[in-house]
N, C-alpha and C positions, 0 to 999 in steps of 0.2 A: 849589612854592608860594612866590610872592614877596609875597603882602601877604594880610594878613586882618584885619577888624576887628570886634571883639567886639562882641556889644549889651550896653549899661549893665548888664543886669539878671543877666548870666554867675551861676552860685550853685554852678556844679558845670564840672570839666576830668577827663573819662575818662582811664584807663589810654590813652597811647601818644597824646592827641590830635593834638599836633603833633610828634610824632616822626620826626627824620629831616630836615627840613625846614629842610635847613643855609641856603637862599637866602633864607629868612625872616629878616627886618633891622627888627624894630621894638621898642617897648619894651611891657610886658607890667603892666599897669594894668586890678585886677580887684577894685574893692571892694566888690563883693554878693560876694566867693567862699569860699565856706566849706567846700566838699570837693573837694579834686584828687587824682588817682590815678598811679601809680607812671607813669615816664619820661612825664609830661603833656607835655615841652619836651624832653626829652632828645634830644641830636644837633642840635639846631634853631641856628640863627642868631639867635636873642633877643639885643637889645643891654642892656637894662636888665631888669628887675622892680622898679617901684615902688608897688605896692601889691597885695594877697592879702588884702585884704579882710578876714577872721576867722579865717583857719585859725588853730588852733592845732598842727597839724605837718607838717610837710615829708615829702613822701613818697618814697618810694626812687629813686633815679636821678631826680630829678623834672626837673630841667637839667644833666645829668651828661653832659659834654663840647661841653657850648655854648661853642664857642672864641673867640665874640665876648663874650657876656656878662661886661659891667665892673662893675656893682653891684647892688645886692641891698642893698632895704628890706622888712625883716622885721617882719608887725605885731607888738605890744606882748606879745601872749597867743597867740604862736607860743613855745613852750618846747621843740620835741622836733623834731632836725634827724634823717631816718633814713638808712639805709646810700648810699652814695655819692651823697647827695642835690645836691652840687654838684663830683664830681670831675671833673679833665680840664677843668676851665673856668678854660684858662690865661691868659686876660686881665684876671679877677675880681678888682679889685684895692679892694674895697671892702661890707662886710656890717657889720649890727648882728647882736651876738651876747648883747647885756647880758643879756637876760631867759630866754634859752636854758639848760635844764637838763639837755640831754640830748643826744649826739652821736653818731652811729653811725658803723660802721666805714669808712673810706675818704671820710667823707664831703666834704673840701678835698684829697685826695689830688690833687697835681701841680698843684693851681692857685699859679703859679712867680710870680703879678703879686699874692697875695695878702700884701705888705706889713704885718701889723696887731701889734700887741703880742696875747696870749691872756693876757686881763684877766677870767675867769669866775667871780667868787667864788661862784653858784648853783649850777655844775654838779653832777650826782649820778654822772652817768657818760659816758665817753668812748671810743668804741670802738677797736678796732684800727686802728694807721695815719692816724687821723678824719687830720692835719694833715701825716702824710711829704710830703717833695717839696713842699713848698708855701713861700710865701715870708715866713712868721713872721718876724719879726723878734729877741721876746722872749716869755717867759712869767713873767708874776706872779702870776697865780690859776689855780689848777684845782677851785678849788670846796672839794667834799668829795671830791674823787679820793683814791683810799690807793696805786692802782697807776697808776707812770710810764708810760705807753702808747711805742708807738714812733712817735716824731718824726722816726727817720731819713732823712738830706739834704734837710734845709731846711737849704739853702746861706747862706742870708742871717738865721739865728738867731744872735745875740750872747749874749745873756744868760738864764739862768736862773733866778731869785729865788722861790723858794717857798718863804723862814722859817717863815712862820705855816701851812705845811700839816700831814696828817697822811697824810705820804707816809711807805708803809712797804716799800713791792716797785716793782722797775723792770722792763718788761716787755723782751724780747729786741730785740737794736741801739734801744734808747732812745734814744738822738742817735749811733748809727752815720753817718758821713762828713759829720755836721753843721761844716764846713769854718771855718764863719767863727764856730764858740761860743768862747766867751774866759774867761765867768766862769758856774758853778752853784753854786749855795748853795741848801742846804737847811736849814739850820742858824737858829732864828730870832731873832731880835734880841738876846734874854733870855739865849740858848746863846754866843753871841758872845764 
């Protein structure tokens, strides 16, 4: 499959729709859609997702190793990203995360072009791995996290800054072979 074009009215994407479907090269613009099912994209050639219409979650492997896929606009009352709901999509160098409460395991695992600082001060939970191998640059917020998840090799992570959390446990290789970290501070302003 090289091209396909939605009708306006899309409201639903089954388990596995376009899965597979690496020579498919267009961008994924679906604003009546309010239920999509686990790998809907996953393995496909998608260049964008610019609108998802109402979901409010991301389903499992939902574009998990779309090696073209660069960005991703998440609506406003999408809060719950689920288990490797975007890994393996290593040109992804660009997502809204702001309103997002929720992360599952693997889910930016080895996206290497994902550049972003991890600025979450909503988050409740983060799963395992959600961000190893991916291209973080820094982290300021993890919300209400208590446990450091493993970040290990993101290569291109510098800094650390979580003063104002309530980090109490670090979870195993937490920034194992993170190569380029320089500064972590947990410590917050007031402790100084």
């Amino acid at each position: 499959l090289e091209s396909i074009t939605f009708p306006p009215n899309i409201t639903e994407i089954g388990w596995d729709c376009l899965r597979g479907t690496s020579k498919l090269s267009i961008d994924i613009s679906l604003p009546k859609l309010k239920v999509a099912g686990a790998d809907s994209f996953s393995g496909s050639g998608i260049t964008k997702i610019t609108n998802l219409g109402s979901l409010t979650a991301i389903p499992t492997r939902f574009a998990n190793g779309c090696k073209n896929l660069t960005e991703v606009v998440l609506p406003a009352q999408c809060i719950e990203l689920s288990n490797s709901s975007f890994s393996g999509c290593t040109s992804l160098s660009s997502i809204n995360l702001e309103h997002v409460t929720n992360i599952g395991d693997y889910s930016f695992q080895n996206c290497s072009a994902l550049a972003i600082e991890i600025n979450l001060p909503s988050l409740n939970s983060l799963g395992i791995a959600a961000f190893s191998s991916s291209g973080i640059t820094s982290i300021t917020s993890l919300g209400n996290i208590i446990k450091v998840p493993n970040f290990s090799s993101c290569k291109s992570l510098v800094s650390v800054d979580l003063g104002d959390s309530n980090i109490e446990e670090f979870d195993y290789n937490a920034f194992a072979n993170c190569t380029a970290l320089e500064t972590v501070n947990f410590l917050s302003n007031d402790k100084n």
